[in-house]
C-alpha positions in Angstrom: -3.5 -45.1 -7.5 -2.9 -42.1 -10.4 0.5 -43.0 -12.0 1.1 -39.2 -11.3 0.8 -39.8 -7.4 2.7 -43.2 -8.0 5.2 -41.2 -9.2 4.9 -38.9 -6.2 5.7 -41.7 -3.9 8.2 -43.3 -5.4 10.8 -41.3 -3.7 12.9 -43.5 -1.0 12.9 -41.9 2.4 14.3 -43.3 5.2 12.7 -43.3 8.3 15.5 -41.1 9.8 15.6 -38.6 6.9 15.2 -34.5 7.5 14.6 -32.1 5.7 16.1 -28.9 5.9 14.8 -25.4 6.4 16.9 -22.3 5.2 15.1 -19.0 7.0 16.0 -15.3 5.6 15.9 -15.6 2.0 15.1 -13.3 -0.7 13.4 -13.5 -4.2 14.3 -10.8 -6.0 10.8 -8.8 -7.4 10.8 -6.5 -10.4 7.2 -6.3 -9.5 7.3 -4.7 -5.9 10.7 -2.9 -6.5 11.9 -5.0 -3.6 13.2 -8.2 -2.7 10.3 -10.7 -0.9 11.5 -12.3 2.2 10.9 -16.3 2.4 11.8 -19.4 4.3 12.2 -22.4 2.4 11.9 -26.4 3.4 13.6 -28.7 1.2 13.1 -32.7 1.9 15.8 -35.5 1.9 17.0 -36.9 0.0 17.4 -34.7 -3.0 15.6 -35.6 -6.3 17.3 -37.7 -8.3 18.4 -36.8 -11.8 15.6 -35.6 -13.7 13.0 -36.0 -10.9 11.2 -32.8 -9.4 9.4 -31.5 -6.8 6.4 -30.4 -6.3 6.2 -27.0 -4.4 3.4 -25.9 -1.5 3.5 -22.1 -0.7 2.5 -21.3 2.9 1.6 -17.7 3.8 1.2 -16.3 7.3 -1.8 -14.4 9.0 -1.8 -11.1 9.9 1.1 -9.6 12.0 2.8 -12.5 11.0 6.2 -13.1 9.3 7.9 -15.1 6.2 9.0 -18.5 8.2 6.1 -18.6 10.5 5.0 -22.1 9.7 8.4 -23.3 10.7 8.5 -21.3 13.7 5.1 -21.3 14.9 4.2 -23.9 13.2 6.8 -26.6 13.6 5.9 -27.4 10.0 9.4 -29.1 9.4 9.3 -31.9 11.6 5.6 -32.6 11.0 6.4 -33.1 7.0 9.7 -35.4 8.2 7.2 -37.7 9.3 4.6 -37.5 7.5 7.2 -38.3 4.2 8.9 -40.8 6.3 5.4 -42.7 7.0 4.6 -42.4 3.1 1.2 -40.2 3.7 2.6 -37.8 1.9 4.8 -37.8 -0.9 8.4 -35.3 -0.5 7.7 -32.1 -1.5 9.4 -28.3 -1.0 7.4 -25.6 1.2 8.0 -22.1 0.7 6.7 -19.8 3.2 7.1 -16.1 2.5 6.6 -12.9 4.2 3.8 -10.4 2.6 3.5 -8.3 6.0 -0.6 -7.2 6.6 -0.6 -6.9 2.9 -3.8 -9.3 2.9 -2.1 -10.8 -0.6 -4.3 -8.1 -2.6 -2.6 -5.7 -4.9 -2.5 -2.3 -3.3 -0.5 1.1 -5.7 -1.3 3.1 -3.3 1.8 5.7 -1.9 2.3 4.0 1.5 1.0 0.6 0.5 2.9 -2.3 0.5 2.3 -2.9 -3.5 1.0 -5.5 -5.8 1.6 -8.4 -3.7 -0.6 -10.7 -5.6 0.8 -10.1 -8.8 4.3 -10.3 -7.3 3.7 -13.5 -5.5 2.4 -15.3 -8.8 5.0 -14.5 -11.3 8.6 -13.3 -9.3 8.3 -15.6 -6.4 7.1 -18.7 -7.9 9.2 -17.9 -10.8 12.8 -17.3 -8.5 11.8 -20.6 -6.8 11.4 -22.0 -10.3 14.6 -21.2 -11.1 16.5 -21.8 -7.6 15.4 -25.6 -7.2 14.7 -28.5 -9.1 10.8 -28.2 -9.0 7.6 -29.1 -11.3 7.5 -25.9 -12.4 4.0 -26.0 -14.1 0.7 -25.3 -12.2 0.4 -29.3 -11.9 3.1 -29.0 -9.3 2.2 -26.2 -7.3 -0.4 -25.2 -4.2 -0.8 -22.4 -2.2 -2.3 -22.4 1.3 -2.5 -20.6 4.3 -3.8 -19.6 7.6 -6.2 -17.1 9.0 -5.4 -13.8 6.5 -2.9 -16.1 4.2 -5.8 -18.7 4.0 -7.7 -16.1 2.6 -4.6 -14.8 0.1 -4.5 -18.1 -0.7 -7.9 -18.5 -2.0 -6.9 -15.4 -3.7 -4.0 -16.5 -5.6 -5.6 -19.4 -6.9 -8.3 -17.6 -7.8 -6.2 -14.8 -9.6 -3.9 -17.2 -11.0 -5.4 -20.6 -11.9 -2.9 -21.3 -14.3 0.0 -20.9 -11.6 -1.5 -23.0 -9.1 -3.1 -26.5 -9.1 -5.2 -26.4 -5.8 -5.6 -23.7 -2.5 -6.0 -24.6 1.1 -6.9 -22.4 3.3 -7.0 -22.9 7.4 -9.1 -20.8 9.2 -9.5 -18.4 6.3 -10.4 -14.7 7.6 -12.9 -14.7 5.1 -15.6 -11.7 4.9 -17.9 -10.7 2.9 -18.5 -7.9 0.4 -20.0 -4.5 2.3 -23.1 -3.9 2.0 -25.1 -0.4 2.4 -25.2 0.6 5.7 -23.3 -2.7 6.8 -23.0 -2.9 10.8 -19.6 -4.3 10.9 -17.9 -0.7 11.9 -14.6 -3.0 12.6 -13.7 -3.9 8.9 -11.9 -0.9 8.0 -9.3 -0.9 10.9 -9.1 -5.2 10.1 -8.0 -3.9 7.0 -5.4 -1.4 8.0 -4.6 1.2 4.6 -4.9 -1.9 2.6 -8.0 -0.6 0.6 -7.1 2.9 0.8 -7.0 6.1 3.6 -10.0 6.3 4.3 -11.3 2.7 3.8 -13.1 2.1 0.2 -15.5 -0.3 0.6 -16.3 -0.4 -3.2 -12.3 -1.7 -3.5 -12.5 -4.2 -0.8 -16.0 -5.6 -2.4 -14.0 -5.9 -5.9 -11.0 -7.6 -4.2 -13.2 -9.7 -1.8 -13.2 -13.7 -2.3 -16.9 -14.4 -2.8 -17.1 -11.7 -5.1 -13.8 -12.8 -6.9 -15.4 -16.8 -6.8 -17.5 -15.9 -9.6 -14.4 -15.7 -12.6 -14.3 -19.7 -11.3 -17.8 -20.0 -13.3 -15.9 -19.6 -17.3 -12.7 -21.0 -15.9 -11.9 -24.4 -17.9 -9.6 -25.2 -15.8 -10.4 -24.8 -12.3 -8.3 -24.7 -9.2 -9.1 -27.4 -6.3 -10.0 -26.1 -2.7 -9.7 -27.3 0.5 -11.5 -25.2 3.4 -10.4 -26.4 7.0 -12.0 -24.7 10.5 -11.8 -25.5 13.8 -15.4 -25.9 15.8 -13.5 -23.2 18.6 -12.4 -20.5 16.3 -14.9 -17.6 15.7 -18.0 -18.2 15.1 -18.4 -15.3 11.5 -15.4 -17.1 10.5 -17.0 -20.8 10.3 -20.2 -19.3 9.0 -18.1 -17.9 5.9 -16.1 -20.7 5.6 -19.2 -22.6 4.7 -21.2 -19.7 2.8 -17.6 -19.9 0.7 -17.7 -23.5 0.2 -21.2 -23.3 -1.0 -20.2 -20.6 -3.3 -17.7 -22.9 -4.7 -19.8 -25.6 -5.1 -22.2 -23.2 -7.7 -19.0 -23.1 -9.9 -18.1 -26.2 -9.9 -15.4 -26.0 -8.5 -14.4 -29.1 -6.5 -14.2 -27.8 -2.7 -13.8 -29.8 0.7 -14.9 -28.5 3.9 -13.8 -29.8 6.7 -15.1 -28.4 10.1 -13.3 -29.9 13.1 -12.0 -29.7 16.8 -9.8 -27.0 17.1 -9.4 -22.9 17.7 -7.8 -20.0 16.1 -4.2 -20.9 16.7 -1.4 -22.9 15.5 -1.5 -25.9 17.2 -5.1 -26.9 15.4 -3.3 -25.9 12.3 -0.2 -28.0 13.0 -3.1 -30.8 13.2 -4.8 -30.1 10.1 -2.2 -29.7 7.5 -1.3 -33.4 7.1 -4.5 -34.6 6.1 -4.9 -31.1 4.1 -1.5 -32.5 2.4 -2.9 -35.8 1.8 -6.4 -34.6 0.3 -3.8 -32.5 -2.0 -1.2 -35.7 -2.9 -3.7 -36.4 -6.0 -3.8 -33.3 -7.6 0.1 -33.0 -7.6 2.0 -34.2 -10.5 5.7 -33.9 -10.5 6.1 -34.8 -14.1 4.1 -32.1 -15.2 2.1 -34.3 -17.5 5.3 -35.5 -19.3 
């Protein structure tokens, strides 16, 4: 065992400890102009003197909503056990609201703004400064499901030096356009995120696999994990594995792990303990000190 994940674990829980979860918050964002809305879960007991947390931020999928893996996703009592049990070691979840923003930077007039940026800098950085966390990238993930798996990806990719590792759950991942490109549906996926009418050459800049190649000069690269039920839809487990692949040619380390499940919440609610155990190692609440 890594004395960084030793150090992890050496938190006492009881067996009857909960956390807590605190729903309509708000990070202020010089960035967007506007506050960002988040729910936060914070485990028990609290760290003693000097002792941080590490922090996981959880982002929703489309129509979804800041809170939505507590709601939905009855993420709070799964991480009570799973600290209680010792498979994971106590650690704060922020899950914040982006609306269909797909996590990408959008100026447009009507757009929802430059969500990536924002999320990076003024929401990591209000958490930073609200709770006693590891506030280096050694201490913090991002994840997500369906379109938050694939802003996830993003922010990791954008930001390597924010985040230590990205997971991403059934990540709506597509590829670039091509000329001519059948799939007619991707501009109304994509709502005005790529601008009115849909730009294509935007979307293609903005678009994971084409973002995947910065990994290749990165000397520092960000960890992924890639999860994907056998049930959910079928273009989405292809690109799951065509991403992983692409990962693999920049040496990034990736995981891929394609089991039973569907679309939904309830496969999700079964795959983000292990997720959170493949992700134990690459925390360090000490920041390297």
């Amino acid at each position: 065992m890594s004395a960084a994940l030793a150090a992890l674990l050496a938190f006492v829980v009881p067996t009857n400890a909960a956390g807590i979860v605190e729903y309509d918050l708000e990070a202020p964002s010089p960035t967007l102009g506007r506050t960002i809305p988040y729910a936060v879960y914070k485990p028990f007991p609290f760290p003693a003197e000097g002792e941080r947390w590490p922090v996981v931020y959880l982002l929703h999928g489309l129509t979804g909503a800041d809170g939505d893996w507590f709601t939905w996703g009855n993420l709070a009592d799964i991480l009570d056990r799973a600290t209680a049990d010792g498979r994971i070691p106590p650690m704060v979840v922020v899950a914040p609201g982006a609306g269909d923003s797909w996590y990408v930077d959008n100026p447009d007039p009507g757009g929802l703004g430059l969500i990536d940026t924002a999320f990076a800098t003024d929401l990591v950085a209000a958490i930073d400064a609200s709770l006693p966390t590891a506030a280096c990238r050694e201490g913090r993930a991002v994840g997500g499901v369906s379109m938050g798996g694939a802003g996830a990806l993003l922010q990791a990719i954008n930001h390597p030096q924010s985040y230590v590792a990205a997971m991403s759950f059934s990540g709506a991942l597509h590829r670039p356009m091509q000329p001519n490109d059948p799939r007619r549906w991707i501009p109304d996926l994509y709502g005005n995120v790529f601008g009115v009418p849909f730009d294509s050459a935007r979307f293609n800049a903005a678009n994971v696999f084409t973002r995947a190649n910065s990994l290749r000069s990165m000397a520092e690269k960000p960890a992924f994990y890639l999860a994907i039920g056998d049930e959910d839809f079928p273009d989405l487990i292809e690109a799951n594995a065509a991403f992983h692949n692409l990962l693999v040619t920049t040496k990034a380390e990736s995981n891929l792990r394609i089991g039973p499940g569907r679309h939904y919440w309830d496969s999700w609610q079964q795959a983000i303990v292990p997720a959170l155990e493949w992700l134990a190692p690459h925390l360090d609440n000490t920041c390297g000190r």
